[in-house]
C-alpha positions in Angstrom: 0.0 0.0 0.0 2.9 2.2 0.8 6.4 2.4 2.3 5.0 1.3 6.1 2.6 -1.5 5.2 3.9 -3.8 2.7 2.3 -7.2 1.7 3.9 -9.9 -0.3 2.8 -13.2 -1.6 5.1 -15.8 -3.1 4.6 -17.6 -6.1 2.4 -19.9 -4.2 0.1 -17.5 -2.7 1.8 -18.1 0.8 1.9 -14.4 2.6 5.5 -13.5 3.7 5.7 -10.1 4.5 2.6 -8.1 6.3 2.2 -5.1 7.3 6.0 -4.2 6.3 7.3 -7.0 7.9 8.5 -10.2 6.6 10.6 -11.4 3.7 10.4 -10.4 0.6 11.5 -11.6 -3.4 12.1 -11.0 -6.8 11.5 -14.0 -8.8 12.8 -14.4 -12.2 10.4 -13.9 -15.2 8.9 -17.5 -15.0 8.8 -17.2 -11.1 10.9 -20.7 -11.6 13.9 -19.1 -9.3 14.0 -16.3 -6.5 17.0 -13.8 -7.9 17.0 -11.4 -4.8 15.5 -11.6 -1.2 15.7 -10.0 1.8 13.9 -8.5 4.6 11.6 -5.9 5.2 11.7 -4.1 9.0 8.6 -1.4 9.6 8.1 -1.1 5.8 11.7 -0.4 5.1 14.4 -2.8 3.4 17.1 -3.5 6.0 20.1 -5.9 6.4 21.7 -8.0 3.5 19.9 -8.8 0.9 21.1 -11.8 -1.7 21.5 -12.6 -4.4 22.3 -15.1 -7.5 23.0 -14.6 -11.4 22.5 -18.7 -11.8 25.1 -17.9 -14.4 27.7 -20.9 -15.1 30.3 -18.9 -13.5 28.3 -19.2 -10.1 28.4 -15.1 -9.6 26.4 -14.0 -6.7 26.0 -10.5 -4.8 24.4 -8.6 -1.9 22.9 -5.5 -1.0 23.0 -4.3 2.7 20.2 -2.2 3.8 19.2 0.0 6.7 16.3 1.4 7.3 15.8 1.7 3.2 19.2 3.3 2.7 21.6 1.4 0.6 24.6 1.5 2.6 26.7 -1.6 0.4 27.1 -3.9 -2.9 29.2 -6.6 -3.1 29.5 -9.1 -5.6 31.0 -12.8 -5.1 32.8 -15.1 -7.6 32.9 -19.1 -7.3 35.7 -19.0 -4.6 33.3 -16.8 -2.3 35.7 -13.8 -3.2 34.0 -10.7 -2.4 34.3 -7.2 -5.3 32.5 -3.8 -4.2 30.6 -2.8 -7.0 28.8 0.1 -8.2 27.2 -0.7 -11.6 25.6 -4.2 -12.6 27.8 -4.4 -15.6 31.0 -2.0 -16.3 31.9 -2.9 -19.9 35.8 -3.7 -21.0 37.5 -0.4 -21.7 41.0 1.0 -23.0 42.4 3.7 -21.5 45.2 6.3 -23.2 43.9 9.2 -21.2 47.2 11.1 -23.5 44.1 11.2 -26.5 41.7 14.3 -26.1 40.1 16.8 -28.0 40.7 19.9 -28.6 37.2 21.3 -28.4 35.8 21.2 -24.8 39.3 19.0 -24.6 37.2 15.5 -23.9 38.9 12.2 -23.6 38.3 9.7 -26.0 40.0 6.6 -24.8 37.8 3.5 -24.6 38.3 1.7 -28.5 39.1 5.0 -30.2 42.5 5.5 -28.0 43.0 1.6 -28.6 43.3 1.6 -32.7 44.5 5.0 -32.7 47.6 3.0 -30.4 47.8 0.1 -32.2 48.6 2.0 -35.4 51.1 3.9 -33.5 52.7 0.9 -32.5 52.4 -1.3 -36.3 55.8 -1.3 -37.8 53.9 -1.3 -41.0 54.3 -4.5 -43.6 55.1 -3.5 -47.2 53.4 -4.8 -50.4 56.3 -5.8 -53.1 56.6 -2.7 -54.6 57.3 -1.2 -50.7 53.9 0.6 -50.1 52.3 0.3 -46.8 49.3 -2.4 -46.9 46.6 -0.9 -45.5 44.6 -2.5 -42.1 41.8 0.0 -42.9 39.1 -3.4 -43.6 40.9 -5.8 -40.8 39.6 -6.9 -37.4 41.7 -7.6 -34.8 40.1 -10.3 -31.8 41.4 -11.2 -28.4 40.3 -12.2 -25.0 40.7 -9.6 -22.2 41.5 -12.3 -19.2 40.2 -11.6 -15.7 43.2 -9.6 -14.8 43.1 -7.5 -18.2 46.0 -9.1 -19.6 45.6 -10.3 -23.5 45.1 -13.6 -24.8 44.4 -15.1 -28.0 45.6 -12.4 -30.4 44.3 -12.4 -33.9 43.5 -10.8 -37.0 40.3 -11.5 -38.9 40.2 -13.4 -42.0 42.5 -14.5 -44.6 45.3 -12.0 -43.9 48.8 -12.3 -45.2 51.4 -13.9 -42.1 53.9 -10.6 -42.1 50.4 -8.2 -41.6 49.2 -10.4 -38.7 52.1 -10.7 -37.2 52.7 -6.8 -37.2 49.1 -6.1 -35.8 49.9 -8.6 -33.2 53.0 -7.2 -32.3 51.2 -4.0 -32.0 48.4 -5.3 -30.3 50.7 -6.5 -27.3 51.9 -2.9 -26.7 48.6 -2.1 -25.8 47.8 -3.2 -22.0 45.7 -0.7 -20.5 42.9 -3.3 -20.7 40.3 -3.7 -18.1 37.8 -6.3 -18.6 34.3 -6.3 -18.1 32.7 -6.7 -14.3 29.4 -8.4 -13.7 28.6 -7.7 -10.0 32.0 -6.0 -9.3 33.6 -9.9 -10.5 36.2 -9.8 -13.4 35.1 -12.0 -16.5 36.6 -13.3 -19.8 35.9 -10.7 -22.5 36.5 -11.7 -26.0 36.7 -8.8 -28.3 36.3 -7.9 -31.9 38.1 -5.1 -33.3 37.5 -2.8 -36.3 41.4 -1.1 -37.1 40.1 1.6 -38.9 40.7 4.7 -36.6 38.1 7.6 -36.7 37.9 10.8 -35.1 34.3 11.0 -34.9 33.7 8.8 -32.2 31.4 11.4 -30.1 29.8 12.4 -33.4 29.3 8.8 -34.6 32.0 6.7 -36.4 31.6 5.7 -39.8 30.0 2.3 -40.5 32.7 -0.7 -41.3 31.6 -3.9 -42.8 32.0 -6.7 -39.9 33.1 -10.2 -40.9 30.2 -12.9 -41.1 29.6 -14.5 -38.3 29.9 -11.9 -35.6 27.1 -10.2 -33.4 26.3 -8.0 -31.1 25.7 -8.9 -27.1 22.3 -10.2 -28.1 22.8 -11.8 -31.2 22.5 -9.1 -33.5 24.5 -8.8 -36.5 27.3 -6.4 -35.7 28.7 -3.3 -37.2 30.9 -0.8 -35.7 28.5 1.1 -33.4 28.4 -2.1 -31.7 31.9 -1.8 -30.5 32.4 2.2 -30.4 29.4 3.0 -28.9 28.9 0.6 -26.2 31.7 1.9 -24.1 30.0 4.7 -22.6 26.8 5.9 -20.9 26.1 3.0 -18.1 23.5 3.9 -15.8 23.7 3.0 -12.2 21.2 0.0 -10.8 20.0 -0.8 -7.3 16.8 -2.6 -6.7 14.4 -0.5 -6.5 11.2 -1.7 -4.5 
């Protein structure tokens, strides 16, 4: 009814919190698993509330309450290790804070700073006439590991060996990685990497054909927006009753 007099009902109609007192749930979408829980004191949340992803990677978290206030988030891996967290998910980023622009001086690290580095660091492989083959149309893929180091360096395709192996080499220079958190808990990124290097990142970068086969978070086919423009603008999450 309001803040002071709460009532809640499980999925079998059983009443476990009256009169803002009790325990109280989220189920998932098919009520088949509780995902939070936690107790309700004089219509306020208060005390720890848990949680669980049922992710493979047995992730789990907590929200400490008193009196309503959120006071603490903590997110736990499979060992029980605990990570403070702020935001559900903070995506993998690259950051060069050296890169900024001159109008209102903004820093574009994130992917921008990344192949704007990596070309920086290519020792560039010559065609047989001695021009400079050109990486504008390659990818570039590789697993950010749970301490941000790189793994699994590749390029995209059929690429010649002496290009690969110079965007590898570059690649390596590059270790400002950090990967993404789920609950505050480092996972296993794999990444996919256009090398053509735009300005326009605020503005919008250009649109660069993606390899068949590769998709977005959700499936999707992919195109460059899908790695340039999900670096930025998270949006904070607590549960909200």
């Amino acid at each position: 009814k309001n803040n002071l007099y709460w009532e809640y009902y499980d999925k079998n109609g059983t009443p476990t919190c009256k009169d803002g007192n009790g325990l109280w749930s989220f189920y998932n979408d098919d009520f088949g698993q509780v995902i939070c829980q936690g107790t309700i004191r004089n219509g306020y949340q208060d005390g720890v509330w848990h949680g669980n992803t049922y992710r493979s990677d047995s992730i789990k978290y907590s929200y400490t309450y008193k009196k309503g206030v959120l006071y603490d988030r903590m997110g736990y891996d499979k060992d029980g290790k605990a990570y403070a967290f702020k935001y559900i998910i903070e995506r993998e980023g690259y950051y060069a804070y050296k890169y900024s622009y001159r109008i209102g001086e903004e820093n574009i690290g994130g992917p921008v700073a990344f192949v704007k580095d990596v070309r920086a660091n290519l020792k560039w492989p010559r065609d047989e006439k001695g021009k400079k083959i050109s990486i504008d149309t390659m990818h570039v893929s590789f697993t950010i590991e749970n301490d941000g180091t790189l793994t699994n360096i590749s390029v995209v395709g059929d690429v010649d060996v002496k290009v690969s192996e110079a965007v590898i080499a570059a690649v390596k220079q590059c270790k400002d990685w950090h990967p993404v958190r789920y609950y505050g808990v480092p996972v296993r990124t794999i990444i996919t990497c256009p090398l053509t290097y735009s300005t326009g990142y605020y503005a919008g970068a250009p649109q660069v054909e993606m390899p068949n086969g590769i998709t977005n978070e959700i499936g999707q086919p992919a195109d460059m927006h899908t790695y340039f423009g999900s670096h930025v603008d998270y949006k904070e999450f607590v549960p909200e009753l």
